[in-house]
N, C-alpha and C positions, 0 to 999 in steps of 0.2 A: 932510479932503482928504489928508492928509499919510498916514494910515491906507491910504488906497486907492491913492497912489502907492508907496508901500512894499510892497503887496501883489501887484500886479500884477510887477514883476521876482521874485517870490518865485514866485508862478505859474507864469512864463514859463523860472525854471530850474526846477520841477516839470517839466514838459512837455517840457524838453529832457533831462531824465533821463530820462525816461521813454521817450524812444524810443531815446535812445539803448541803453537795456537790451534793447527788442523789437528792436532790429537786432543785437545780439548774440547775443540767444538760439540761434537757428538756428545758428550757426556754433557755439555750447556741445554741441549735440547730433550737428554730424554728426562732430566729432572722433573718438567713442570708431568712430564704423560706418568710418571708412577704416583705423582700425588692427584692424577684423575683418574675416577672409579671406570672400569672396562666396560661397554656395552657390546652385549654379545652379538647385537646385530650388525655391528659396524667390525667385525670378525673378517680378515683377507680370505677370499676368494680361491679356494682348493686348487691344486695346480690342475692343469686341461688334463682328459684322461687320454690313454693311447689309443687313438684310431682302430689299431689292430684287434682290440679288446673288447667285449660286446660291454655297453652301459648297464649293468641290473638295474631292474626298475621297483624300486619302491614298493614296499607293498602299501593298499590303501590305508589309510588311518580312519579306522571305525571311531564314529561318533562315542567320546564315552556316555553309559548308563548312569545315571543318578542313582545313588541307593536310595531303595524305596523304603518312603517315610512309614515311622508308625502310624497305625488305623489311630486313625483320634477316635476317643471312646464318644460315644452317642451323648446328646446330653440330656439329663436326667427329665422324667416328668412328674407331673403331680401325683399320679397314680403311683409312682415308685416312691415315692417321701412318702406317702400318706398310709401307705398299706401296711404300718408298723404297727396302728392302734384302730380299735373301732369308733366309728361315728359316734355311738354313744355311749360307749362301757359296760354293754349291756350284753345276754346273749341274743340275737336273734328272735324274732317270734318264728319266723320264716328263715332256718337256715339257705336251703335250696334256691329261693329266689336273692339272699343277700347273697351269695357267693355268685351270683352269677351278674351282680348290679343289675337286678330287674324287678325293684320293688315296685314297679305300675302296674305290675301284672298283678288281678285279682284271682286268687287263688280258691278252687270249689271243694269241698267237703263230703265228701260223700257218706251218707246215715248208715248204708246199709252194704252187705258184700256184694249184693245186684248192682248197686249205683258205682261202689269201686272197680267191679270189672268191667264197666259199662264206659268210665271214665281210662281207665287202665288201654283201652283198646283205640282208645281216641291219640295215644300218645304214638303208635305207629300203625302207618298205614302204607299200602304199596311198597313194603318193605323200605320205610324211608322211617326217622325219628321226626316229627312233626314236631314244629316249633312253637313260640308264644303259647304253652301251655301251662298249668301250674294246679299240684294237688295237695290238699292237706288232709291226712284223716290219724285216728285216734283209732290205734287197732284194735284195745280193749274195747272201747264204745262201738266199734264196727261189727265184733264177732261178739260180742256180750250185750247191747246195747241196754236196756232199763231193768235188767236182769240180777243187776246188783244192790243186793239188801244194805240198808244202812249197816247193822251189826258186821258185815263183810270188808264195808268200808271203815268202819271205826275198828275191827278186831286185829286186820289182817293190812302189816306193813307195806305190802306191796300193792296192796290193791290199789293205797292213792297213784302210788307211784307209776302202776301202770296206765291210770286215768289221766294223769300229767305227761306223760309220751304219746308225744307225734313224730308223724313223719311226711318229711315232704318230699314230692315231687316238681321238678321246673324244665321247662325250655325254652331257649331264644337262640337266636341267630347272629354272628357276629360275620364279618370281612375279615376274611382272610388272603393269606399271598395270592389261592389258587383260585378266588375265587369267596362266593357265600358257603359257609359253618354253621351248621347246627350244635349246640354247645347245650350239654345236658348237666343235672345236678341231682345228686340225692342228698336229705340231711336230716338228721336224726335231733330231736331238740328235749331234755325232758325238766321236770323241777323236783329235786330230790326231798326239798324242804319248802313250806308255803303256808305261814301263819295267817296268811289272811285267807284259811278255807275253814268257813265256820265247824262243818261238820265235824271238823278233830277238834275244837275248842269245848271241851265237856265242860267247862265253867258255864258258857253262854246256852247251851243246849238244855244243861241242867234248871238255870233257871229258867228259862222258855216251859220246860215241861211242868213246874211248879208254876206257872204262873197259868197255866189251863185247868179249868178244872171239867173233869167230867160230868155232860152233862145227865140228870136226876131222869130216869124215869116217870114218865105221866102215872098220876095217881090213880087213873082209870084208864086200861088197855083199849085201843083202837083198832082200826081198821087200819089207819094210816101208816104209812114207811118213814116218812121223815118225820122225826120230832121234834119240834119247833123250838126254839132258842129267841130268849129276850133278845133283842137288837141292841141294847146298853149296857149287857152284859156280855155281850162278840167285842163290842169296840173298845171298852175297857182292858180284857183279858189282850186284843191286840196291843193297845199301847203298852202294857208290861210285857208282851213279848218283845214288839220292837224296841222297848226300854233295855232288854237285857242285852239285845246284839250291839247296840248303838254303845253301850259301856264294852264290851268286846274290840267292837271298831276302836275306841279309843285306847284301848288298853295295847292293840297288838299294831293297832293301823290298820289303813288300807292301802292309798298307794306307796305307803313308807314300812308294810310290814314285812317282817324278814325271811329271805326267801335263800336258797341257795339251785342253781340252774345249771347245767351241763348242755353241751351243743358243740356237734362237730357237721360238716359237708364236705363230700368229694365231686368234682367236675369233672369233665369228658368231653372230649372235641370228636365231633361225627362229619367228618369232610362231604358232604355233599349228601347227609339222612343216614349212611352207610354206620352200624353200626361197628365202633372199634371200643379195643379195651387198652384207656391207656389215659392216665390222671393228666387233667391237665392243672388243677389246686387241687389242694385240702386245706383245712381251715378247724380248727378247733379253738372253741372258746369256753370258760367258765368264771361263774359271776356269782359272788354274795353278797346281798342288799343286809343291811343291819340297821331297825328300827332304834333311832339315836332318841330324842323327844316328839312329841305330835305332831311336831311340822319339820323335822328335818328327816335325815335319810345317809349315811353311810354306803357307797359302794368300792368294793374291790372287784375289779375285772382282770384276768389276762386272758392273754391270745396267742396263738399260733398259727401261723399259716407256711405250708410248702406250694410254689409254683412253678413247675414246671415248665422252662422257656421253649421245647423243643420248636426249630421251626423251619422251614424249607428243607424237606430230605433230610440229610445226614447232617448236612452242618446243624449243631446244637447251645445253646447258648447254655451256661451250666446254670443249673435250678436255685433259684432263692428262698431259702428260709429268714424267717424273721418272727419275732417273738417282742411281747411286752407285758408288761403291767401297770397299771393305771388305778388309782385313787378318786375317787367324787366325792363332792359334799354337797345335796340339794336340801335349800330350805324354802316351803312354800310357807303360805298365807294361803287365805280365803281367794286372794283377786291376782295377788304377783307370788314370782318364785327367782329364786336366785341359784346357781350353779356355779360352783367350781372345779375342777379338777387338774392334776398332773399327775404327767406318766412317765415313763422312761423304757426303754424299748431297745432291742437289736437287729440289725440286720447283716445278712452275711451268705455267703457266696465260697463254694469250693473254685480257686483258680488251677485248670488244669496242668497249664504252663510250668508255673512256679510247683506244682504238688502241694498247695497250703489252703487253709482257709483264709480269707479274707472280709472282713467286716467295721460295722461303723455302727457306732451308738445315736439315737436319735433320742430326742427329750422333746416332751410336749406340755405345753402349759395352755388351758383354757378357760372360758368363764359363758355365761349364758344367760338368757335373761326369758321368763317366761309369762303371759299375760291370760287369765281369764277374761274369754270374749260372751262366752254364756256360760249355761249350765254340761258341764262336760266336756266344754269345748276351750284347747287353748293353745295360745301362738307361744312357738317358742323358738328361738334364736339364738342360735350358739355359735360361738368364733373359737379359734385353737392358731398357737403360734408352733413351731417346729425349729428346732436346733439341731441341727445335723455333725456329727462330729467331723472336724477339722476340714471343713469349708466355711468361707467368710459367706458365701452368697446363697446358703441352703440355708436360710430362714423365712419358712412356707409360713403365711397367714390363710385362715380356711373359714367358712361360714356356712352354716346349714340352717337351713329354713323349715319347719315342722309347724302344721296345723291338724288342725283339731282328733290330736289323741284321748281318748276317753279317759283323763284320771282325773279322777276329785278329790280337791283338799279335804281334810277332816276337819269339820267346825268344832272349834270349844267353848265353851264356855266359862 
């Protein structure tokens, strides 16, 4: 009996051990799975649906769209950095052919109102604008031509000023979207001020007329018309004339005398000859030369130009204006010349988007170098560096090439 009472609590703690371990277990095991992170793929398996029950079926899953990236902006060309300042600081001789980059073209003259309308009629034909053509004429010289008296030109202000206004005419052809453009220009160029035209210097005129003298009647009247004149008394009286100009030249200059110039041109895109009315630039420049000493030269230039992007139909690109002003200093010699200048410039753009403007400062530093190859004739070479504001990589270096423009130093002695 004692046997079987002794065994029974021996039992009874068997049995209480024993569950106490199988209620522990479970909690042994799910420790290590909450300190591992859950992978959603390895998620139990939805219970099976009811037979009875119809499955809905998914709808498909459209591909998603990428949001579409912004238009990257185009990138920049030469023509766009450089159309801040002019080639030379100068106005134009030829507005109508510079606006349109077509100085090859040689442009005709015409003397007379016959030869202007004669030329005039050349420029459209079969109702079409004819291209590669280019006019210049002087409208006071055209409808007034050798009509006008000195006393006219020296009394009356306007008179020079209308003899200094031209006007030109141009056309060429460019590639466009649809196809070839005929692309038109008009430009008006004139010179308000121009010391280097003798006829208003009454200093040099005056001595010119004192330095002729009238010559004396024959002591005994002839038959004959022309009065005959010693031959060493013409060559004399010439060298005290061309004495008096030649101190003139020096006094106001020649290619360094001071001038002040005005010059604007507008352009026109003609899609296929067909005449339309509708800018595609305009361009206004003016320029004052300031005679500094006998071989130097002072110029102030600025510029304006509007370009209208319009292009394919409706879509429109918004128009560019840009503006600068620019500084020169040329000093020649008899043989070499040297050139400097710097300018500073804007450019700028209405963004529709935003409703603002939008723009960047440009800054130009140049220098040039120029050589006498004959008489009249000289090479000259100019480079220009370009600073674009707040771009590291918009620093344009440029070079123009120029032969044989007709200006001559002034020799001193």
């Amino acid at each position: 009996m004692r046997g079987h009472l002794h065994g029974r609590p021996a039992a009874r703690w068997l049995r209480r051990l024993a569950l106490s371990a199988a209620a522990l277990l479970p909690l042994a095991w799910a420790r290590p799975a909450r300190a591992q992170p859950v992978d959603p793929t390895e998620l139990a398996d939805p219970p099976p649906a009811d037979p009875a029950e119809p499955v809905p079926t998914p709808p498909p899953i459209e591909p998603a769209v990428p949001a579409a990236a912004p238009a990257a902006e185009p990138p920049r060309s030469v023509a766009d950095l450089v159309d801040v300042f002019d080639d030379e600081n100068r106005v134009p001789a030829n507005p109508a052919l510079d606006i349109l980059d077509a100085n090859g073209l040689t442009a005709v003259k015409p003397g007379s109102l016959k030869d202007l309308s004669t030329d005039l009629r050349a420029l459209y034909k079969g109702g079409k604008v004819v291209p590669q053509l280019a006019i210049e004429l002087s409208p006071y010289a055209v409808a007034y031509g050798q009509r006008t008296s000195y006393d006219d030109y020296r009394r009356h202000a306007y008179v020079p000023i209308l003899h200094r206004l031209s006007i030109s005419l141009a056309t060429t052809s460019i590639d466009d979207a649809g196809g070839t453009a005929t692309v038109g220009a008009l430009g008006v160029r004139v010179r308000l001020l121009d010391r280097s035209d003798w006829r208003l210097d009454r200093a040099a005129v005056t001595c010119a007329l004192d330095a002729v003298s009238t010559a004396k009647p024959p002591a005994k009247p002839s038959d004959a018309v022309v009065v005959p004149v010693e031959d060493e008394a013409a060559k004399q009286e010439a060298k005290k004339v061309q004495a008096c100009f030649d101190r003139a030249k020096r006094r106001t200059g020649t290619w360094n005398a001071e001038q002040v110039a005005l010059g604007t041109a507008v352009s026109s895109a003609f899609p296929g000859g067909k005449l339309e009315a509708d800018i595609r630039d305009l361009t206004a420049w003016a320029a004052w030369g300031h005679h500094l000493t006998r071989r130097s030269l002072l110029v102030v230039a600025g510029k304006y130009l509007f370009s209208d992007t319009r292009k394919d139909g409706d879509a429109r690109v918004p128009a560019r204006h840009s503006a600068s002003l620019a500084g020169e200093l040329e000093r020649r010699s008899d043989r070499f010349g040297l050139i400097g200048s710097l300018g500073l410039g804007r450019r700028w753009s209405k963004d529709s988007a935003a409703m603002a403007w939008e723009g960047e400062w440009v800054a130009q530093l140049g220098a040039g170098l120029q050589v006498r190859v004959s008489s009249g004739t000289w090479v000259e070479l100019r480079a220009a560096a370009q600073l674009v504001e707040g771009e590291d990589d918009a620093l344009i270096s440029l070079a123009n090439f120029k032969w044989g423009f007709d200006v001559k130093a002034t020799k001193t002695k």
